[in-house]
N, C-alpha and C positions, 0 to 999 in steps of 0.2 A: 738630706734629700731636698733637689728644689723643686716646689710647687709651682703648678703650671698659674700664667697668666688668669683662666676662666675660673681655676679652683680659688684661688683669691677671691675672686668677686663672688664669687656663693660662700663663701665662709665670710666677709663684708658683710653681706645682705643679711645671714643667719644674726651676726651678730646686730644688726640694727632690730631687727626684729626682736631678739631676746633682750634687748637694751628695751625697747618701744613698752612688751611685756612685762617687764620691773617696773618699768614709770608707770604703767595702770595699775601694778598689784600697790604700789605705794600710794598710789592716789585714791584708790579704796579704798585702801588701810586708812589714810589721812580722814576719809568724807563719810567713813562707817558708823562714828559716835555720833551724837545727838550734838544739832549745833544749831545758833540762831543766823548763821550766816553762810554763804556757799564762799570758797576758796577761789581764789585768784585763778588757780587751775580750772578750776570748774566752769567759773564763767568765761575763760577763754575760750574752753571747748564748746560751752554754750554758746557762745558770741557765732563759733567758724560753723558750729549743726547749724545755726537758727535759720540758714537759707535753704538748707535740704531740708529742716522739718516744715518749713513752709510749703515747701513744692510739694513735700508728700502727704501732709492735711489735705492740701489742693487736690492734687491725685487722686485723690480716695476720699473727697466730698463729690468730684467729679465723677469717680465709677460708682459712687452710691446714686446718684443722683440721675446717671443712665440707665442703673437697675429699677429706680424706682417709676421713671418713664415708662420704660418695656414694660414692666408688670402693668403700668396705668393703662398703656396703647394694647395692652395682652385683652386687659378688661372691658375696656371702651368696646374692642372690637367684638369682643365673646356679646357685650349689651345692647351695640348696634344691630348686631346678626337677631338677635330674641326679638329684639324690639320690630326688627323688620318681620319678621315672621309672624307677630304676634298684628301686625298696622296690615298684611295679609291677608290675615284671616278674619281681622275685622272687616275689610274691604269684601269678600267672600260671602262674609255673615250679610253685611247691606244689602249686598247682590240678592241673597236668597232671600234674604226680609222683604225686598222690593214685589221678589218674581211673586213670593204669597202673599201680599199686598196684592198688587194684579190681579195673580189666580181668584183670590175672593171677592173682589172687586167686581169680575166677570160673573164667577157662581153667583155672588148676589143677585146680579143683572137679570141672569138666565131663570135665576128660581123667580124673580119680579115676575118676569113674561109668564113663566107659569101658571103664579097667582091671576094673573090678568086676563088670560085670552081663558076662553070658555070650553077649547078644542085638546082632548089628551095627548100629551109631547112624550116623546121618548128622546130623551141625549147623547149624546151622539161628539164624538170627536174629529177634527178631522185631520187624517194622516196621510195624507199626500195628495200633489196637487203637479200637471203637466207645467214646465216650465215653459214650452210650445203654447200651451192654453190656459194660460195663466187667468186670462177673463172670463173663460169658456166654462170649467169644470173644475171640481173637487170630489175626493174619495174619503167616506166615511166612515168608521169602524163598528157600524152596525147594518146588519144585510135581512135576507128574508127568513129567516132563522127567528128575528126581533120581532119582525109585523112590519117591519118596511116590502112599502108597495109600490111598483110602475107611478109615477104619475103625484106621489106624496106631496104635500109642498112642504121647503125649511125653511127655516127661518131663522131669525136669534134675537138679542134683545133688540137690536136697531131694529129690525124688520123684516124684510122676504127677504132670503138672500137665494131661491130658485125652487126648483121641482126635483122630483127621483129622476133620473134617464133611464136607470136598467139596476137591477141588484145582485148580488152573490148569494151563496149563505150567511156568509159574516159583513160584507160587507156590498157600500151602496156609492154609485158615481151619481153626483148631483151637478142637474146643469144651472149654470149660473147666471141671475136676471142680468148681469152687462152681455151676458152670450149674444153675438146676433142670430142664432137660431131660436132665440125665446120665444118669440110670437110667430111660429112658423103654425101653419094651419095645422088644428090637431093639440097644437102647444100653447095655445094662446090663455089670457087670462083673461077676464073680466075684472073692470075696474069701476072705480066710484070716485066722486067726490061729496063732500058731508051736504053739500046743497040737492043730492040726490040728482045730479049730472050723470052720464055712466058710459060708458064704450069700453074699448077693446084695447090693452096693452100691445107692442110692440117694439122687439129690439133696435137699436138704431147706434150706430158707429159711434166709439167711445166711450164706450159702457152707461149709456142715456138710453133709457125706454120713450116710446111716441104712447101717450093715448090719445086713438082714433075715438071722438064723440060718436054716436045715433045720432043726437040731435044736430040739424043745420046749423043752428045760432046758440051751442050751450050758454051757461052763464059760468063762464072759468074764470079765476083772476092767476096771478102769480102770489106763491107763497101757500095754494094752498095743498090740504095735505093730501094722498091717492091712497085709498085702499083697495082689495079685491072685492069684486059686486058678489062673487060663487057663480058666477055665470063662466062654463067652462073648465078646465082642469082645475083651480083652484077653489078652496072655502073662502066663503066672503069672512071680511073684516079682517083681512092683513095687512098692515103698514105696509106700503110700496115705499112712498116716498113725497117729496114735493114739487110742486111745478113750479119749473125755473123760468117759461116764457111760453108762449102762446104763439101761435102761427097759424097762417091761412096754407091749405091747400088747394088743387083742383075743384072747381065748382061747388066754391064758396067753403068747402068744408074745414073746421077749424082742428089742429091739432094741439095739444098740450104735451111739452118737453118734460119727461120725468126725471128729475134728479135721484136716482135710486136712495133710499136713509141707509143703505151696508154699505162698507167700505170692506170690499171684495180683499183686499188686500189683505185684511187681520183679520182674518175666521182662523180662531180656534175650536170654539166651542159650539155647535148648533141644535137645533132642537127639530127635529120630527114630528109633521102633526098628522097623526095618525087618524086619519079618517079617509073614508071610504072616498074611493077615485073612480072617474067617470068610468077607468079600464074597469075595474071590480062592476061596476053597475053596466056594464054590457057596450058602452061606448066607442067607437073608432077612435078616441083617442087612443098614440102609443103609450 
């Protein structure tokens, strides 16, 4: 029978292969005993691996060496995330340490005025204020429920920062000394100076009070300090503020520029000085 051309060559191939398989079983056979030296064989094959075992050492210092980045950039990134979270929350923690830092700062302040002034205070917070009348008024969270009355004056640690206008039960609108209604007849204050100078406060554009003297020729200088005379809506001896400058007006009379001591701006916290108002003692004040 003749065989075709393609069967040949796979029965060729069979036989290199089984020939390939003897020469390893012999060569095993040969390198199986205990020996102090490798075989001519041996190190020829060693000789033709030694460029593949090279490449594959390589390879696989390579993928180990990518696994062990990934794990590193796996950890890094898990200790960056803490780390930020944790640089958060201390930023947070500042923040509130600051705000009661502050908070106490002021309670300090507010309990000082207490100790100080001679007149009973009730405290009072304040929770909203017209964006329209931002100079004008502020609303309190204590009303006629508390003993807030028409006419009260508040104050805080700096000094007056106005009068009652009208109350609630819970709560109280206070008009504010930059108000230009503050010295309106009826609303006016009584004022002093420590030389025992004394006239009449009055609101004046850009949250500046005028005090109008009695006397023709007072004796005022600049720098010095205003409080209330009690002549009028208010109890004498309140911190107003200081005179920024001195001025003449109509026939001959001199006025003094009050720099109010509140900065209208930052009321949080105010005090109520609960004493009897000209309204309570039968007065035409409102």
């Amino acid at each position: 029978m003749k065989l075709s051309p393609m069967y040949r060559k796979h029965l060729r191939l069979l036989g290199v292969a089984l020939g390939a398989l003897v020469v390893l079983f012999i060569v095993m056979a040969l390198t199986a005993r205990e020996r102090t030296a490798i075989t001519p064989i041996e190190k020829g094959i060693a000789t033709l691996l030694y460029p593949f075992q090279v490449a594959t050492d390589w390879v696989g210092d390579q993928a180990r060496g990518i696994a062990d980045s990934v794990r590193e950039l796996t950890r890094l990134r898990a200790e960056n995330a803490s780390l930020r979270q944790q640089v958060e929350a201390m930023a947070q923690d500042r923040a509130r340490i600051a705000q009661l830092e502050q908070e106490n700062q002021l309670l300090r302040s507010e309990l000082g005025l207490k100790e100080r002034t001679p007149y009973p205070m009730l405290t009072a917070e304040v929770i909203s204020r017209s964006s329209q009348n931002w100079y004008q008024t502020i609303i309190i969270d204590q009303g006629s429920r508390d003993g807030v009355r028409q006419g009260m004056a508040v104050v805080n640690w700096q000094g007056l920062v106005g009068k009652v206008a009208y109350t609630t039960p819970y709560t109280s609108t206070v008009q504010l000394v930059s108000d230009a209604g503050f010295g309106q007849p009826g609303f006016g204050a009584g004022a002093k100076l420590p030389n025992g100078e004394q006239g009449l406060l009055e609101a004046v554009d850009g949250g500046y009070l005028r005090m109008r003297f009695w006397s023709t020729d007072p004796s005022v200088e600049v720098g010095q300090p205003v409080f209330t005379s009690g002549q009028g809506i208010l109890p004498a001896d309140l911190f107003v503020g200081w005179v920024e400058s001195v001025e003449a007006g109509s026939s001959f009379v001199k006025y003094a520029r009050v720099r109010p001591a509140v900065d209208v701006h930052k009321l949080e916290v105010v005090q109520v000085v609960l004493t009897q108002s000209n309204a309570d003692r039968g007065s035409n004040a409102p």
